[in-house]
N, C-alpha and C positions, 0 to 999 in steps of 0.2 A: 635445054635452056642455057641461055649462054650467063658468065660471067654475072657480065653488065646490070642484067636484070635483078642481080641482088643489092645492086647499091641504091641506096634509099636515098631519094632526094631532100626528105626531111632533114636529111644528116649534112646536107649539100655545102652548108657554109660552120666556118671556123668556130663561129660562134657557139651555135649548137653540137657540134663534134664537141667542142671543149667542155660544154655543162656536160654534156651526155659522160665524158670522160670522167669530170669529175667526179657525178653520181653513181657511176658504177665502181668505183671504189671504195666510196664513203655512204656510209647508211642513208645520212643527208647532206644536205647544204643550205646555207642560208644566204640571201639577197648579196649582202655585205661580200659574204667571203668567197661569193662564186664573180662577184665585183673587181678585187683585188686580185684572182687569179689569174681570171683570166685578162685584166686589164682594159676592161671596158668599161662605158658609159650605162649611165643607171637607164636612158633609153634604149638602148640598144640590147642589152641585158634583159630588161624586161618583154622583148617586142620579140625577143628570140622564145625567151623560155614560156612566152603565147603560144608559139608557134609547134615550140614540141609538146604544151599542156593540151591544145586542140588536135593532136595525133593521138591523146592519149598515152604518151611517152613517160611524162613528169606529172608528178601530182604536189601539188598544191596545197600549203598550208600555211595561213595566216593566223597570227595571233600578237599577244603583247606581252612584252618583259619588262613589268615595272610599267611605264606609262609610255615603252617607245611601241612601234607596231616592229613586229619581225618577220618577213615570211621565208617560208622554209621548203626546200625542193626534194624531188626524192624520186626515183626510178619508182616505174607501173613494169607489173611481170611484163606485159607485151613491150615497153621501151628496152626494158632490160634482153629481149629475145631479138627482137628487131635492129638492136645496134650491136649484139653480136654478130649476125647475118652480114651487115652492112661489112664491118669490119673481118669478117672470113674473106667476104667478097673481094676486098679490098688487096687482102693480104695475096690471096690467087690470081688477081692481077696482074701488082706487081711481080709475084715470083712466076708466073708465066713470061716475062721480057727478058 
């Protein structure tokens, strides 16, 4: 099996590299402060982390603090196994050139 085959196209765009990033270091994140990090739009933001909630990647939690709504992101064991892979992949890659 070559390389290639480990890189997951879910991870394809910067956007999602970047939550994924973030969540794996942080227990969670929340809408706002994965907003400001990564420097994106509240569309784009949201439309990404669709995209790795429907991989089953990122799990999803909506609630309220006070009377605002807040929702809150968080790696799924398989995101958390599957964007290591991606990122081995990644890494063999490059150190193969």
């Amino acid at each position: 099996m070559s390389i290639i085959n480990n890189i997951n196209k879910v991870f394809d765009h910067r956007i999602r590299l970047g939550i994924m990033s973030v969540l794996m270091v942080n227990e969670y994140a929340d809408f706002n402060t994965l907003k400001e990090l990564l420097e994106v739009t509240d569309g784009n933001l949201a439309s990404h982390a669709k995209a790795l909630e429907a991989a089953a990647y990122i799990k999803v939690e909506k609630q309220f603090i006070g009377r605002k709504p807040n929702t809150r992101y968080s790696t799924t064991k398989l995101g958390e196994a599957e964007f290591k892979k991606h990122i081995e992949a990644l890494e063999k890659l490059i150190n193969k050139t």
